[in-house]
mmCIF file as gemmi writes it, N, C-alpha and C atoms, coordinates in Angstrom:
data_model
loop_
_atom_site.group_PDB
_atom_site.id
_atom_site.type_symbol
_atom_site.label_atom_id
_atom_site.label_alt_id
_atom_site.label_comp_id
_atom_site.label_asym_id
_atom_site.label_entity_id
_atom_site.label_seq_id
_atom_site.pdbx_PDB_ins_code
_atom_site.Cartn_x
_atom_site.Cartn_y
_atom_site.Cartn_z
_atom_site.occupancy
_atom_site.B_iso_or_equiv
_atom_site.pdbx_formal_charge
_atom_site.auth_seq_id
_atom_site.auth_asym_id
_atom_site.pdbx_PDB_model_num
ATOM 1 N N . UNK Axp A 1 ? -38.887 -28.592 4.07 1 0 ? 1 A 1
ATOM 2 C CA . UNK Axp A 1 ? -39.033 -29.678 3.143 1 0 ? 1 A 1
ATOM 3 C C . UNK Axp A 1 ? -38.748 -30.986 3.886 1 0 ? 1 A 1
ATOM 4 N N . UNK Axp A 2 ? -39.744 -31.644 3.937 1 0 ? 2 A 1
ATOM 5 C CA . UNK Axp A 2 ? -39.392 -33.192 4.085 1 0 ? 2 A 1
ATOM 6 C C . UNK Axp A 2 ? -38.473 -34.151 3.778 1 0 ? 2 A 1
ATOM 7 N N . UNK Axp A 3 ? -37.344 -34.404 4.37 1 0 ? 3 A 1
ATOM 8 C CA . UNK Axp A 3 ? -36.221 -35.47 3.957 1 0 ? 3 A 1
ATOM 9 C C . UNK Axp A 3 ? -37.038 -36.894 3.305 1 0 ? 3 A 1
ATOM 10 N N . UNK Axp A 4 ? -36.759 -37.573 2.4 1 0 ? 4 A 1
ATOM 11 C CA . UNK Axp A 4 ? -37.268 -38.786 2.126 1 0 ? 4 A 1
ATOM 12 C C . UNK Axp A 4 ? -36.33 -39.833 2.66 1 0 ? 4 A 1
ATOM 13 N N . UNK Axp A 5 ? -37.337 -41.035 2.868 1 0 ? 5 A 1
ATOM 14 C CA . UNK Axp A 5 ? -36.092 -42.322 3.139 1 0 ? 5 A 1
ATOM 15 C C . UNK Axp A 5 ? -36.733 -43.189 2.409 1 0 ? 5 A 1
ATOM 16 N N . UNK Axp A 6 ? -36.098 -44.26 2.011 1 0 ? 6 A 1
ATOM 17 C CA . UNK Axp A 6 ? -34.248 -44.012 2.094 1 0 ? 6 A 1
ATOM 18 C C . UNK Axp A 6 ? -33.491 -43.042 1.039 1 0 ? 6 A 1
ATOM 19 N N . UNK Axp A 7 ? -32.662 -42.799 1.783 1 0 ? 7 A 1
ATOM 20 C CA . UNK Axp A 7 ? -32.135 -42.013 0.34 1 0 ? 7 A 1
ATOM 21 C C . UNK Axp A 7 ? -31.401 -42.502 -0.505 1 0 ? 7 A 1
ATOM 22 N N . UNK Axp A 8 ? -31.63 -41.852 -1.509 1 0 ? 8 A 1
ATOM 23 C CA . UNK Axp A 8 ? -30.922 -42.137 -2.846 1 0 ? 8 A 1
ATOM 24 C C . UNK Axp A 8 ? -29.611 -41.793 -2.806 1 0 ? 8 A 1
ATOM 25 N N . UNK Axp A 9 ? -28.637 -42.396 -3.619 1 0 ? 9 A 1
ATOM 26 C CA . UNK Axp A 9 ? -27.17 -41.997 -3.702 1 0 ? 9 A 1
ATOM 27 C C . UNK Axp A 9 ? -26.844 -42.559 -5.132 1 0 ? 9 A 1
ATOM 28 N N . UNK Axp A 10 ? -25.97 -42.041 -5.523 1 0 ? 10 A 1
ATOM 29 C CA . UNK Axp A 10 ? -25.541 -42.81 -6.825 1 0 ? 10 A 1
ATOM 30 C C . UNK Axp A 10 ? -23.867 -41.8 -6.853 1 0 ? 10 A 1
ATOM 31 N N . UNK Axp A 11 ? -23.261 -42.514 -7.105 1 0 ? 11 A 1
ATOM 32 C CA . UNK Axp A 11 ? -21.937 -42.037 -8.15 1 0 ? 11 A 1
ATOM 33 C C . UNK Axp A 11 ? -21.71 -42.308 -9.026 1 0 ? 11 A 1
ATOM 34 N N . UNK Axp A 12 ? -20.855 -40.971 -9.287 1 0 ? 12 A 1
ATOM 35 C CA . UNK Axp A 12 ? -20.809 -40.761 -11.544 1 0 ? 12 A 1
ATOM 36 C C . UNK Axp A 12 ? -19.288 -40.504 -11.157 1 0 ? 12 A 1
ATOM 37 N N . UNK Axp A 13 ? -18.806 -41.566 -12.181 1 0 ? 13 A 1
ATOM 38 C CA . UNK Axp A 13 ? -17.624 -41.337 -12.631 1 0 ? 13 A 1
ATOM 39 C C . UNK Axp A 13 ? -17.423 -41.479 -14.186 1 0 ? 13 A 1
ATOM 40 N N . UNK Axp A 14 ? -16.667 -40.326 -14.46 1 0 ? 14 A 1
ATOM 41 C CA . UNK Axp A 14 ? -15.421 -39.897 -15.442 1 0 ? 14 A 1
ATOM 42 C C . UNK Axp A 14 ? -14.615 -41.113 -16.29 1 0 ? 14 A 1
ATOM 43 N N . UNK Axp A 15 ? -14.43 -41.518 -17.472 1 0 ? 15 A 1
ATOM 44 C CA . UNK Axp A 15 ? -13.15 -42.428 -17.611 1 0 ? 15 A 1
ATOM 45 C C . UNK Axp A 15 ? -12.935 -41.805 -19.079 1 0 ? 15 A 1
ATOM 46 N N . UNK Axp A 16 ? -11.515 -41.877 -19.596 1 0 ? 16 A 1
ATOM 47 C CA . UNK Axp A 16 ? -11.236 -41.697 -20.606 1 0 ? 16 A 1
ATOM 48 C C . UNK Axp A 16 ? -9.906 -42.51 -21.035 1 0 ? 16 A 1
ATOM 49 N N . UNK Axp A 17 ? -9.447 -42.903 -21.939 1 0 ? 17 A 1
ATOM 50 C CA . UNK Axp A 17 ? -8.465 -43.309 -22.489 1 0 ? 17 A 1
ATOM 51 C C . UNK Axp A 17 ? -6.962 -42.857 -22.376 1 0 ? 17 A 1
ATOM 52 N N . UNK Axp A 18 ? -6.151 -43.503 -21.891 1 0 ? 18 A 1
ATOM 53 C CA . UNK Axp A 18 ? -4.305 -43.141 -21.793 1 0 ? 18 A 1
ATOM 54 C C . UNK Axp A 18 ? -4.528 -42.324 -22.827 1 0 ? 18 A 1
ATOM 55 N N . UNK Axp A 19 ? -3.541 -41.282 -22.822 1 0 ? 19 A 1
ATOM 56 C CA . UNK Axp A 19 ? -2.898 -41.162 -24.057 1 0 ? 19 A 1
ATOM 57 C C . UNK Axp A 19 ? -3.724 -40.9 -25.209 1 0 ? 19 A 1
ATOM 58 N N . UNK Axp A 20 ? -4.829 -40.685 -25.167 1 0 ? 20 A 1
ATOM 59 C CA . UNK Axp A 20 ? -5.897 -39.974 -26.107 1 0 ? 20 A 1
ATOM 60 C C . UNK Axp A 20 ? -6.842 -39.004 -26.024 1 0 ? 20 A 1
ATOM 61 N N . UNK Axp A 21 ? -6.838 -37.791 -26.884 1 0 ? 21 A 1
ATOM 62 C CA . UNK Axp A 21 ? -7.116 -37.002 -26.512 1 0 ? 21 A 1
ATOM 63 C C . UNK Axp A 21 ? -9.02 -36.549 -27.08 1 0 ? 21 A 1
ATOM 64 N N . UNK Axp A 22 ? -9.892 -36.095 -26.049 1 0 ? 22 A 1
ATOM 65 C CA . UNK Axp A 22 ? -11.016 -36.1 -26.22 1 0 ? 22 A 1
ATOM 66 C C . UNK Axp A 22 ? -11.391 -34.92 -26.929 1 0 ? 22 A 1
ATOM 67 N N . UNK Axp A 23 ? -12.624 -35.394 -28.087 1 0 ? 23 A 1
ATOM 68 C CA . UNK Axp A 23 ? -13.106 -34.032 -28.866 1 0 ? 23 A 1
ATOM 69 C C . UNK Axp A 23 ? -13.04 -33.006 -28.483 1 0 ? 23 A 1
ATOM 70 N N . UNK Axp A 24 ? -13.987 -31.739 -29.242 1 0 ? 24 A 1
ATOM 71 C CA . UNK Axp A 24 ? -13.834 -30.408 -28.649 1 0 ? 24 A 1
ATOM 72 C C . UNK Axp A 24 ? -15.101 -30.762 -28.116 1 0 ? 24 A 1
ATOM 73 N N . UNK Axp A 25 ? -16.143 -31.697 -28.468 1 0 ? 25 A 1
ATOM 74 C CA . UNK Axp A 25 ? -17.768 -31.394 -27.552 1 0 ? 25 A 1
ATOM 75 C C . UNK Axp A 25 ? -17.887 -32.335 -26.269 1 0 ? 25 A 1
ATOM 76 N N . UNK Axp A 26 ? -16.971 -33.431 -26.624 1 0 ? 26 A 1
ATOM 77 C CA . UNK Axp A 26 ? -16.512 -34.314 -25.542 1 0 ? 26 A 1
ATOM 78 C C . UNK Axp A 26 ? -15.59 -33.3 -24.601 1 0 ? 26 A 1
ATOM 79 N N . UNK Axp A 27 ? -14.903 -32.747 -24.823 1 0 ? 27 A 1
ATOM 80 C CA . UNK Axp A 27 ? -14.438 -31.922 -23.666 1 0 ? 27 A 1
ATOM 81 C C . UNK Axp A 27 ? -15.216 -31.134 -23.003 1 0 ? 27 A 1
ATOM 82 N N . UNK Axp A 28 ? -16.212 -30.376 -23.662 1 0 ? 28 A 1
ATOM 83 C CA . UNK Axp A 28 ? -16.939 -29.711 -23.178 1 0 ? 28 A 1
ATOM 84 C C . UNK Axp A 28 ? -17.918 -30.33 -22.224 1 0 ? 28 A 1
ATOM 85 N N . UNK Axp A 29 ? -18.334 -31.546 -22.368 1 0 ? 29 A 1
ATOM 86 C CA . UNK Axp A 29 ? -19.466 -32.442 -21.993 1 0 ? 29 A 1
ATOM 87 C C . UNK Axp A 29 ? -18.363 -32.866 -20.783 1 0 ? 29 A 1
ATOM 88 N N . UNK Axp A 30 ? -17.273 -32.854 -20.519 1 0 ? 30 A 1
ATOM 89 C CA . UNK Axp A 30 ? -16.388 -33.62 -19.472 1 0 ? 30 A 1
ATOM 90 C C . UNK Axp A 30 ? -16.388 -32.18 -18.696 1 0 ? 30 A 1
ATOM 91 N N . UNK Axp A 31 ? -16.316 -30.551 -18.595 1 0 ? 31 A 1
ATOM 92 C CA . UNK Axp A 31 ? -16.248 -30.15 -17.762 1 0 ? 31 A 1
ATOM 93 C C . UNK Axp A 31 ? -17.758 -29.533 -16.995 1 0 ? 31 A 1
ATOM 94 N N . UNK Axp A 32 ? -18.614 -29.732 -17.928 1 0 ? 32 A 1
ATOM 95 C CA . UNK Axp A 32 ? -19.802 -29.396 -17.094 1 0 ? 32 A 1
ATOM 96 C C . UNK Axp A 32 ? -20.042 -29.784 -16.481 1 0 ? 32 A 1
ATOM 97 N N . UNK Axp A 33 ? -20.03 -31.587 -16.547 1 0 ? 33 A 1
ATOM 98 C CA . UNK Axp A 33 ? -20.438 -32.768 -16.044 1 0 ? 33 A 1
ATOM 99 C C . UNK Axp A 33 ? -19.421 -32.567 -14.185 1 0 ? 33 A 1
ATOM 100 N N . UNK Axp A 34 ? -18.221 -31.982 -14.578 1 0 ? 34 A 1
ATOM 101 C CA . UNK Axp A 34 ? -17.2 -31.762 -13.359 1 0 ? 34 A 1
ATOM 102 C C . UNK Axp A 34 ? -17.527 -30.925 -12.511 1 0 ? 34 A 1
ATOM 103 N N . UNK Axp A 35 ? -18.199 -29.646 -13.251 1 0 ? 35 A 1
ATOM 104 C CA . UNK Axp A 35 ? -18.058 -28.838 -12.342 1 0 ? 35 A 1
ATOM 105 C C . UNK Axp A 35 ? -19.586 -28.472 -11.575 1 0 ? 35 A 1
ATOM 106 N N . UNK Axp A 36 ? -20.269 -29.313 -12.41 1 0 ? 36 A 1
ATOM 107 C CA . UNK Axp A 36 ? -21.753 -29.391 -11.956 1 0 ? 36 A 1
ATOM 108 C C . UNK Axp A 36 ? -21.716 -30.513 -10.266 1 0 ? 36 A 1
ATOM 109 N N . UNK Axp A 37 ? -20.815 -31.275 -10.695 1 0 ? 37 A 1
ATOM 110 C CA . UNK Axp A 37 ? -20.444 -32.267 -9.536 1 0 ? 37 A 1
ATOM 111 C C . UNK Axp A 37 ? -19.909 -31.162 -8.759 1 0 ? 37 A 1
ATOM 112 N N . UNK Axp A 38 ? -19.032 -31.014 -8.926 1 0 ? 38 A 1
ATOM 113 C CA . UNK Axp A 38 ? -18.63 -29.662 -7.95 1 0 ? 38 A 1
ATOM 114 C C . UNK Axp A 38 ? -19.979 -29.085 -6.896 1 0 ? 38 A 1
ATOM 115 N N . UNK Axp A 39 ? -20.62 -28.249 -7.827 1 0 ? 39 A 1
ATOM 116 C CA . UNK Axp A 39 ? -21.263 -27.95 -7.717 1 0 ? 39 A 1
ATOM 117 C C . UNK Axp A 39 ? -22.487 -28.532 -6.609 1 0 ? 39 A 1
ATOM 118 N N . UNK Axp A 40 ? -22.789 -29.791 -6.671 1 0 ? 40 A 1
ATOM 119 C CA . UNK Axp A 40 ? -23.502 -30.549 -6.523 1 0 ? 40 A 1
ATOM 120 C C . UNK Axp A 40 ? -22.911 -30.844 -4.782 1 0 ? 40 A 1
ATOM 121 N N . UNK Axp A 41 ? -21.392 -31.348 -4.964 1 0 ? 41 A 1
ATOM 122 C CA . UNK Axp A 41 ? -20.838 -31.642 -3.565 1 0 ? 41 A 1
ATOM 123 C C . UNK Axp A 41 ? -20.994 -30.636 -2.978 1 0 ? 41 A 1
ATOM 124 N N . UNK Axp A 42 ? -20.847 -28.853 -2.89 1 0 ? 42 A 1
ATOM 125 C CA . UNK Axp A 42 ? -20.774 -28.277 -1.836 1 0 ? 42 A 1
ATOM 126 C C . UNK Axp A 42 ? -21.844 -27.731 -1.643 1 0 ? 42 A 1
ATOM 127 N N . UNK Axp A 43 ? -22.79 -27.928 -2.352 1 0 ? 43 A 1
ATOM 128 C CA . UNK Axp A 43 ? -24.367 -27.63 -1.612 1 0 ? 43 A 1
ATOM 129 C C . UNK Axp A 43 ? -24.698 -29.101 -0.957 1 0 ? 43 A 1
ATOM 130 N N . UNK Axp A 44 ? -24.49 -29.858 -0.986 1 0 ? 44 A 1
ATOM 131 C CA . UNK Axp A 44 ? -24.474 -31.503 0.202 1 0 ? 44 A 1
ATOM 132 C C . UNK Axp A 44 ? -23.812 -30.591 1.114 1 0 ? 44 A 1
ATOM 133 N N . UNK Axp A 45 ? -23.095 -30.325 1.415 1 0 ? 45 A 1
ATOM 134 C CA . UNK Axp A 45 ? -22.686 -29.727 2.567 1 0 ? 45 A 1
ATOM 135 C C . UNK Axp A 45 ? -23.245 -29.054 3.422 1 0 ? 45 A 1
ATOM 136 N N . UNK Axp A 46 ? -23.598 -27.456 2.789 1 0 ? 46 A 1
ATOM 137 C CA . UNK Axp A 46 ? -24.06 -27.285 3.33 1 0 ? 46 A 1
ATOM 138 C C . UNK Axp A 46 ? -25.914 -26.853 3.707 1 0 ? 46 A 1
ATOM 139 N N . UNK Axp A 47 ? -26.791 -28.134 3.117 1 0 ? 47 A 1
ATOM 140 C CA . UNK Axp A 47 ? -27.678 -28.543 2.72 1 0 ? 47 A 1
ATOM 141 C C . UNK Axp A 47 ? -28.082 -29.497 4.376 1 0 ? 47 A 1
ATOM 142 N N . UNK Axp A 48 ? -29.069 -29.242 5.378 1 0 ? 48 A 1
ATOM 143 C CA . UNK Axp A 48 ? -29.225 -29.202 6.33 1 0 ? 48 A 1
ATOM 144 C C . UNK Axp A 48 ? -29.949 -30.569 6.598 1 0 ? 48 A 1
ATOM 145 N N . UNK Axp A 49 ? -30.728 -30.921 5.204 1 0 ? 49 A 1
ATOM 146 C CA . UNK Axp A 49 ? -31.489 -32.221 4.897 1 0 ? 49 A 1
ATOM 147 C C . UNK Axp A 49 ? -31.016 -33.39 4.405 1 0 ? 49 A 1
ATOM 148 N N . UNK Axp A 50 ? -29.517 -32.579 3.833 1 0 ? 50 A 1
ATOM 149 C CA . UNK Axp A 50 ? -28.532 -33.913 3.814 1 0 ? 50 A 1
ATOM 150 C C . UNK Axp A 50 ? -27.576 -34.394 4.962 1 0 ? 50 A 1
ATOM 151 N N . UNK Axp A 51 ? -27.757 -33.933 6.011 1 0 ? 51 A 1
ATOM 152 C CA . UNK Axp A 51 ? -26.895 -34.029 6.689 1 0 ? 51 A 1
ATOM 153 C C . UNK Axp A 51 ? -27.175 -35.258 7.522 1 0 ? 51 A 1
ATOM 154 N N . UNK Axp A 52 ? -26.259 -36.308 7.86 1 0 ? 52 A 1
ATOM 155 C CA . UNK Axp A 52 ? -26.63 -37.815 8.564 1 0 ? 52 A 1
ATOM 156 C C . UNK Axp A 52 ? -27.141 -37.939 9.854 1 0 ? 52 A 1
């Protein structure tokens, strides 16, 4: 597969409120979103077309 340039990048961040606690679908929507990132970082790794 062909690397494209330039590449794209973006970061997603998370925020929630001190001291307040998030729904039950808002929670749910906060760990997919986490672990999909997860997810996401260790195939960048070891992903041969991302590499600099």
């Amino acid at each position: 597969m062909k690397r494209l340039t330039p590449v794209m990048e973006r970061q997603l961040m998370l925020a929630c409120r001190k001291n307040r606690s998030l729904s039950t679908a808002a929670q749910a929507l906060w760990e997919i979103v986490r672990e999909e990132g997860e997810n996401l970082t260790a195939a960048r790794v070891e992903d041969p077309l991302y590499q600099r």
